[in-house]
C-alpha positions in Angstrom: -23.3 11.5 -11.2 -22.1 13.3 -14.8 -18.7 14.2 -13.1 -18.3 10.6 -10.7 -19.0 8.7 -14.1 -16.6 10.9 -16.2 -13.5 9.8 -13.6 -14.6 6.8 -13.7 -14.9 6.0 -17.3 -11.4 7.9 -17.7 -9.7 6.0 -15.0 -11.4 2.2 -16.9 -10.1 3.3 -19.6 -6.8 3.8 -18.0 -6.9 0.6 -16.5 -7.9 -1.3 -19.8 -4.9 0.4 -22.0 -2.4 -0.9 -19.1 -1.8 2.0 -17.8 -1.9 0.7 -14.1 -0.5 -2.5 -14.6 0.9 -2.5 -10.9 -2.2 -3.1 -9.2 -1.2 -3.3 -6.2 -0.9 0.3 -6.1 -4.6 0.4 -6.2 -7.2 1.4 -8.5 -8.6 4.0 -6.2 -5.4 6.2 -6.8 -6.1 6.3 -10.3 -9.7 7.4 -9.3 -8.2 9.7 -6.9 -5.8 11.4 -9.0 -8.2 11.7 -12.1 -10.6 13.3 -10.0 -8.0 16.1 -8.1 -5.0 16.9 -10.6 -3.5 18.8 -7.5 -2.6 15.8 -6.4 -2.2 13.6 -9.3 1.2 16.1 -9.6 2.3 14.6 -6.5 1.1 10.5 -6.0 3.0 10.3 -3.2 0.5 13.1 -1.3 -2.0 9.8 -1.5 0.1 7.1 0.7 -2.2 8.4 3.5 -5.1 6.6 1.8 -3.5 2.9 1.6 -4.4 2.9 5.3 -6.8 0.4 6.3 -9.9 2.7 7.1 -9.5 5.2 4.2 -8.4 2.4 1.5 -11.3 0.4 2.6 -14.1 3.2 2.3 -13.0 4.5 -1.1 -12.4 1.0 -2.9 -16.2 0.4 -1.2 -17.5 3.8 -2.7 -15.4 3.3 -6.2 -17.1 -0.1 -6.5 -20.6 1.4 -5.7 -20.3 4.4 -8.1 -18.7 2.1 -10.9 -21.8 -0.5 -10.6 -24.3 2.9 -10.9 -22.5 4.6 -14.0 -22.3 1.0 -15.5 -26.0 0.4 -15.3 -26.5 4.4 -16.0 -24.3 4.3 -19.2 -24.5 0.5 -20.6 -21.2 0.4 -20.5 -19.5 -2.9 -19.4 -16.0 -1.9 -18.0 -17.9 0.1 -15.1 -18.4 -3.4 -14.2 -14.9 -4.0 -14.7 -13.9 -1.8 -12.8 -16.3 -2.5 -9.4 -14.9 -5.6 -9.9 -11.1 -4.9 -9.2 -12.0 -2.7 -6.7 -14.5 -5.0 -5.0 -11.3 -7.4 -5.0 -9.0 -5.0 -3.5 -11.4 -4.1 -1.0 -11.0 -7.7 -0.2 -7.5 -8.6 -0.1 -7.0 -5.7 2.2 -10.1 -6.9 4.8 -8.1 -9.5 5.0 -4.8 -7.9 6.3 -5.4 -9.5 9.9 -5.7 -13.3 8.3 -2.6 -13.3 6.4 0.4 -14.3 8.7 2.9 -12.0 7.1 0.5 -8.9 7.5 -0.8 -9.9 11.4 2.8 -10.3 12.2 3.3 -6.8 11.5 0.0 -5.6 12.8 1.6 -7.2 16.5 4.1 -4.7 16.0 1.8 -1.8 16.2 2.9 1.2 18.4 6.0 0.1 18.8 9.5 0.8 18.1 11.1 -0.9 15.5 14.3 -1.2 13.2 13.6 -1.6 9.7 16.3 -2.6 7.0 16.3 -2.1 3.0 18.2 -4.7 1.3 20.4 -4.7 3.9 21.0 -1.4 4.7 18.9 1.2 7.1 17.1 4.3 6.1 19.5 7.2 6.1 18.5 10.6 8.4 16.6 8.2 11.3 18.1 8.0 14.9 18.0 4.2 15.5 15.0 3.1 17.2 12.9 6.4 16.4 10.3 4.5 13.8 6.9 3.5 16.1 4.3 1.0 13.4 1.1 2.6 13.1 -0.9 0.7 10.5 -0.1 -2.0 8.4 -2.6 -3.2 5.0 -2.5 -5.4 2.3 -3.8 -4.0 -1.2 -3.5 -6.6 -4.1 -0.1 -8.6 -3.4 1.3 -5.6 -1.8 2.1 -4.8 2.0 1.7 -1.4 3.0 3.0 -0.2 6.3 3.1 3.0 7.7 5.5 4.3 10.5 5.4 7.7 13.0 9.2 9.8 13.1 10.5 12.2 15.0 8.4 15.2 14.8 5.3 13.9 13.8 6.4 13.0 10.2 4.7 10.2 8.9 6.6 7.3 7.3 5.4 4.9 4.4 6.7 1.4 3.8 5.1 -0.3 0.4 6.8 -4.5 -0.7 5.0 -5.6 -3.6 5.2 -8.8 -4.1 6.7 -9.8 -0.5 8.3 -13.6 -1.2 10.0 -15.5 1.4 9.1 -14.6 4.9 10.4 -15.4 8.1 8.7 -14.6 11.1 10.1 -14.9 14.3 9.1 -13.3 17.9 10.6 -9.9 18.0 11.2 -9.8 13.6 9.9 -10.4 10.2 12.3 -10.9 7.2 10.7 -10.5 4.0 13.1 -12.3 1.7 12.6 -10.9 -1.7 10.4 -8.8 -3.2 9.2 -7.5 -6.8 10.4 -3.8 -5.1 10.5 -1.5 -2.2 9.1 1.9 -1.9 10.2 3.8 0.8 8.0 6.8 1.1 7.4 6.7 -3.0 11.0 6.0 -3.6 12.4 2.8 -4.4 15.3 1.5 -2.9 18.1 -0.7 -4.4 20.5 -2.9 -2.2 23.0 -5.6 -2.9 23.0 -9.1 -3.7 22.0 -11.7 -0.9 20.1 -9.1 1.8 17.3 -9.8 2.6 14.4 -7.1 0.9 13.1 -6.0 4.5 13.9 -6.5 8.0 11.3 -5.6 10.6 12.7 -5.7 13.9 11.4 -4.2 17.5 14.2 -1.5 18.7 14.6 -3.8 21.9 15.7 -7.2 20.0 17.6 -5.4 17.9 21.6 -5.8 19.4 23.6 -2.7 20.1 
């Protein structure tokens, strides 16, 4: 418990200085990266736990832990901190009720176009990207995509505004950013901040 308590006290009091202010991210990678520096060198390492199954079973245990070293040590921010992880636990078991995220869950294991303000991602033959998973942590949309050669892709839009869903697409019209596999992308004025389309509606 000394060691689980001592990431977790050091990642509240992360939290409570503003040093994750994008919580969408997640609090469970500040856990995560306090408790193995290997890979608090390199975040990115970590998109493979904003997938439903592994998000949803840390952000459970974080909140568990946090509630134990809170009534362990007195402290009140444990509590604090169970509690933002209690709510992002919930915002992503709800991925399949919100109608942005379930339109891109129909999309699973298929092939699809995908555009960044307006433009595609460079190095891709069209058609090549196949959905996997799609989650919601906080007010962000997380999806993740299969490339050629088993490389796995990673999609994050935080704070997706203005979508348009329509059978064969989704248009996320704005967007606070967008990540594409931990680097964010900039576009021009007037596109549109994603475009999800499946490779067959998409016209030669």
């Amino acid at each position: 418990m000394g060691a689980r308590t001592a990431v977790i006290e050091s990642s509240a009091e992360c939290a409570a200085s503003g040093f994750d202010k994008d919580m969408e991210n997640g609090l469970f990678l500040i856990v995560l990266s306090r408790a193995n520096p290997t890979l608090s060198a390199n975040l990115r390492q970590t998109s493979s736990l904003m997938r439903p199954l592994p998000a949803r079973l840390l952000l459970a245990s974080t909140s568990i832990a946090a509630i134990a070293a809170g009534f362990v040590t007195s402290r009140f921010i444990f509590f604090g901190v169970a509690l933002v992880a209690a709510m992002l636990l919930v915002t992503t078991l709800l991925t399949s009720r919100r109608p942005l995220t379930r339109a891109l869950e129909g999309f699973r294991n298929e092939a699809v176009e995908i555009q960044f303000w307006g433009a595609a991602p460079t190095g891709l033959p069209s058609g090549s990207l196949v959905v996997t998973s799609v989650n919601a942590l906080g007010a962000g949309v997380h999806v993740f995509f299969d490339a050629p050669g088993g490389v796995r892709m990673h999609l994050k839009v935080a704070q997706p505004k203005d979508p348009a869903i329509a059978p064969g697409s989704v248009t996320i019209g704005s967007a606070r950013y967008v990540q594409w596999n931990g680097k964010t992308q900039r576009g021009g004025p007037g596109a549109p901040a994603v475009v999800i389309a499946l490779a067959t509606y998409v016209t030669p």
